[in-house]
C-alpha positions, 0 to 999 in steps of 0.5 A, a space after each residue: 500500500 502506498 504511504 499517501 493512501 495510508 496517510 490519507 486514511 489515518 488523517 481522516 480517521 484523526 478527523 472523527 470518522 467514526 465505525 458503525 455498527 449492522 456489518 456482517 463478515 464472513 471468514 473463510 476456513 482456515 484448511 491450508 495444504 500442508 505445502 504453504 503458508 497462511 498470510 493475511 486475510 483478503 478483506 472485501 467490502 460489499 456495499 448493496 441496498 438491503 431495505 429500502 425501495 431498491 432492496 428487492 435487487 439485493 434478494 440474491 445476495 444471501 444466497 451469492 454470499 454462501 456460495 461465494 463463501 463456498 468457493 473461497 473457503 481454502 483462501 487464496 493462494 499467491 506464491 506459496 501463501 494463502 491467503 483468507 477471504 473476508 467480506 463485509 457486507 454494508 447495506 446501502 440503505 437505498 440512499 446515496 447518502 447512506 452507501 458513502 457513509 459505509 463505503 468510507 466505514 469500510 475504507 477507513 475503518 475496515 480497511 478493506 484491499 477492495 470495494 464491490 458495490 451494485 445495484 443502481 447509481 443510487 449506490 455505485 456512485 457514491 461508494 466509487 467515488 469515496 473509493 477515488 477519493 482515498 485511492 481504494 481499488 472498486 468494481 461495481 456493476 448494475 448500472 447503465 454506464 453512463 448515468 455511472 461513468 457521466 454522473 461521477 463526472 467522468 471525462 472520457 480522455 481520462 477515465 477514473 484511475 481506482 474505479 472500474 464498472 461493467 454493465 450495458 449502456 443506454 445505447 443497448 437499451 434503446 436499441 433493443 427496445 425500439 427493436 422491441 416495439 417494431 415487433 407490434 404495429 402502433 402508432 408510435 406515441 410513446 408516454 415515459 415516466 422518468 424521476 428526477 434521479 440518476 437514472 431518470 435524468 440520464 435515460 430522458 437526457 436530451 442528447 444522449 438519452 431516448 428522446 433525441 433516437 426515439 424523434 429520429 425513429 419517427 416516435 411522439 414522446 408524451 413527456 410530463 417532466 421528471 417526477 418526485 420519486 417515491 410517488 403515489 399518485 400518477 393520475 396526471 400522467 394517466 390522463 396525459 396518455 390516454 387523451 394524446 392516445 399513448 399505445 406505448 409505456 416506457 421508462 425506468 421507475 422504482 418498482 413501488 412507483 410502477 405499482 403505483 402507476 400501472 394500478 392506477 391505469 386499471 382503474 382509470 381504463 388506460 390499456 397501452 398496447 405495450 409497457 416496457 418499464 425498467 427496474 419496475 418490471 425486471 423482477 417476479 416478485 414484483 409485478 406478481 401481485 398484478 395478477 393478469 395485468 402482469 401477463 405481456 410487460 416487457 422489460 430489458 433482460 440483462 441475465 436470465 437461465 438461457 444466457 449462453 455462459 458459464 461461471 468461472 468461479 463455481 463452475 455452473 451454467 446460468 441454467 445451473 445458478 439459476 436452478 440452485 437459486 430456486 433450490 434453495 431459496 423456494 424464489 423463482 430466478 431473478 437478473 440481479 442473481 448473475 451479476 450479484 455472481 459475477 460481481 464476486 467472480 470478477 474480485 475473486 480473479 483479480 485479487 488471484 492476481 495481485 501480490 497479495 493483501 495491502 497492495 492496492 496499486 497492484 489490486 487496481 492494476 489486476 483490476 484494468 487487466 482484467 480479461 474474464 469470461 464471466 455468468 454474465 459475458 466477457 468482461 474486460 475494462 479495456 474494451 470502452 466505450 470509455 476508460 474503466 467500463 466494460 460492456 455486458 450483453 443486453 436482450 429484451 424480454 415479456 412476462 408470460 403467465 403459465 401454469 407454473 406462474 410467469 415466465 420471462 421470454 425472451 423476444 428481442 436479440 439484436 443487440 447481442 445475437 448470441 442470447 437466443 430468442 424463445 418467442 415474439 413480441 405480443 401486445 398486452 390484452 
């Protein structure tokens, strides 16, 4: 570890930086072959929305925790010494306030060799910036690169120097949704409800957002202006879409917020043809209680059980992960469950080629060299589109009821041809 860093974290510990309490960590066991050495624990903190409005994304990381638990439970094994995993696991609360405030617990108190952070801008920024800030190396994942990279205020000569993120981009996501929709003939009058949030503000961004494509693709955009989330009343945009003849739905919403919305257009008689509505509809247990209004939502798919790869970490197939998730957990699939894995997959490889725990440089080195075939598709931070991103594959799905529940087809792969489709687009009854 470099003496700036160590300096850096002692001043601010002088400074009244204070440990709080609600950490849970998991030690690896001790079982080391006879032929090395035990050193020093790995130390990672995990930063992640566990109550909340953004903890339904976090379902899976009791589950991942075990596995990864698992996985490590012989240590790490770096020139004849190995090595102990440790992870700390900190709950972003679903506040960006909240994710800084532990990601500075686990950098100054903890002092953890590397930072992991997921689920929404609402805690992948704050934690990589408090990981820029005092020269601690971070991976996140599950947010679109730009509202990540753009709203850290990233510069695309120059890129972050100990953060790096992988996940797909609006680019994929608007392409695969316009792809999506030409599937059914409407009259491309599109309402979006987007909050006045990281995510809402760089999906409806004038220039590199959907508005600017969706023009150019001859759509009419019925947009109200951001909106105040948490929110219980949606009348207005209710009215607004049934009186300009809104046959398509699109946005990207807390799941409380669509609940909300797609209620209250039951009730007041607002039948689209289409609804594609990110976070809201990506997982099961969120629109289930919709009944058959939930048969036919369509949504973006960045993970599912056919996805055509496999982990390095435990060996399984995305069919394979997603079975053993059902199994124990008696929980139908669900997307945050691949990269809460390949999140813990893509660390464990890099601390397996660093020196050693306390050297952050080299931990941020193994970091921009990354080169891993993941659950989720490739990842490699050299690959752009800007410095420190990596892209992962995108399709786009429906939720079709069946005897055993609902299911998420997948109808839409011109983004990433390698993901197979299972069906085609059909309009909401």
């Amino acid at each position: 570890m470099n003496n700036n860093t160590l300096t850096r974290r002692e001043a601010l510990k002088r400074l009244g930086t204070a440990a709080v309490g609600g950490m849970t960590i998991l030690n690896s066991t001790t079982a080391f072959a006879a032929s090395t050495k035990k050193g020093k624990a790995f130390k990672i903190g995990y930063v992640s929305p566990q109550t909340g409005p953004l903890a339904i994304f976090a379902e899976p990381d009791a589950f991942t925790l075990a596995q990864v638990k698992e996985a490590v439970k012989d240590g790490i094994t770096i020139d004849g010494t190995t090595h102990p995993v440790e992870i700390i696991y900190k709950d972003s609360q679903s506040n960006s306030n909240r994710a800084s405030e532990v990601a500075s617990q686990l950098i100054l108190n903890d002092e953890v060799d590397l930072v992991i952070a997921a689920s929404t801008p609402a805690t992948t920024n704050p934690v990589a910036d408090q990981c820029e800030l005092n020269g601690v190396p971070c991976i996140t994942t599950d947010t679109p690169w730009q509202p990540h990279f753009f709203g850290r205020g990233g510069n695309p000569k120059e890129g972050f120097e100990w953060t790096y993120h992988f996940f797909w981009g609006l680019e994929d996501v608007i392409g695969s949704y316009t792809n999506l929709w030409e599937q059914i003939p409407t009259n491309k009058v599109i309402g979006v409800l987007f909050p006045n949030d990281s995510d809402g503000n760089a999906w409806g961004d004038d220039k590199l957002g959907f508005p600017p494509v969706l023009k150019q693709k001859g759509y009419k955009i019925v947009d109200l202006g951001r909106y105040q989330s948490p929110s219980s009343d949606f009348s207005s945009y209710i009215y607004e879409f049934k009186k300009q003849g809104v046959e398509i739905v699109a946005g990207v919403i807390p799941p409380p917020d669509f609940a909300n919305f797609w209620n209250q257009a039951g009730q007041q008689g607002f039948n689209p043809k289409i609804v594609t509505v990110a976070k809201a509809s990506e997982f099961p247990i969120a629109i289930e209680p919709f009944g058959k209004r939930a048969n036919n939502l369509s949504v973006e798919v960045w993970w599912s059980p056919t996805h055509p790869y496999t982990s390095g970490l435990t060996g399984q197939t995305s069919e394979q992960l997603a079975t053993a998730y059902s199994k124990a957990t008696n929980k139908q699939w669900t997307m945050p469950l691949g990269f809460k894995h390949a999140l813990f997959e893509v660390a464990i490889d890099v601390l397996k080629r660093s020196k050693g725990p306390g050297n952050p440089d080299a931990i941020k080195d193994a970091i921009a060299n990354t080169d891993y075939a993941s659950i989720v598709g490739p990842v490699n931070f050299k690959t752009g589109p800007v410095p420190n991103i990596s892209k992962t594959p995108l399709v786009s799905g429906q939720w079709r009821k069946s005897d055993k529940g609902l299911d998420l087809v997948i109808v839409e792969n011109s983004q990433a041809q390698a993901i197979k489709v299972q069906g085609k687009l059909e309009p909401i009854n």
